[in-house]
Residue, then its C-alpha position, 0 to 999 in steps of 0.5 A: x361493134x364499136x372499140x373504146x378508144x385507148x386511154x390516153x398519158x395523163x389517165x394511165x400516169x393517174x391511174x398509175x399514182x393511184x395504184x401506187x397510193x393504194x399499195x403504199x396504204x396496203x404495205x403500211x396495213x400489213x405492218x399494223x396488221x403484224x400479218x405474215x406479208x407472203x400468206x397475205x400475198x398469197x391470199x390476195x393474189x388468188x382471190x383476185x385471179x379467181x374473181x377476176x375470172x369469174x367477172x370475165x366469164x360472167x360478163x361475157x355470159x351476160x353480154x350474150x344474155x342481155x346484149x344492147x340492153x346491158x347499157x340501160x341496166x347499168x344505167x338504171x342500176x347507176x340511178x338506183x344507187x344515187x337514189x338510194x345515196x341521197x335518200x341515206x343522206x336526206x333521212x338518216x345524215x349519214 
């Protein structure tokens, strides 16, 4: 098997600014939102560590599954959603 290589100081700063618009944009939501921001975190934090696990555990079952294949399903699902991208914005304008 081969290791993917470590990101190198320009993708983790980018990576960094992104996240860090993200959380900017989600605070602002919560004060239009007139939500209690702890319930909110609460909820976003377990649903995010559930789910998180539950990639983990399904992507190691479906690397066991499908092994080398799982480059070309991801491929041909890659494919499918540019088809279906371009035959939204050729037939229907959106």
């Amino acid at each position: 098997t081969t290791v993917a290589p470590v990101a190198g100081g320009t993708a983790l700063l980018m990576v960094a600014f992104a996240t860090s618009i993200d959380a900017a944009v989600a605070g602002a939501t919560f004060v239009g939102l007139r939500q209690a921001v702890a319930v909110s975190c609460v909820v976003i934090g377990v649903t995010t560590f559930l789910l998180s696990g539950l990639g983990v555990f399904l992507g190691k079952a479906a690397s066991v599954a499908i092994g080398p294949r799982a480059q070309v399903f991801g491929g041909l699902v890659l494919i499918a959603l540019a088809i279906k991208i371009v035959i939204e914005h050729v037939y229907f304008g959106a």
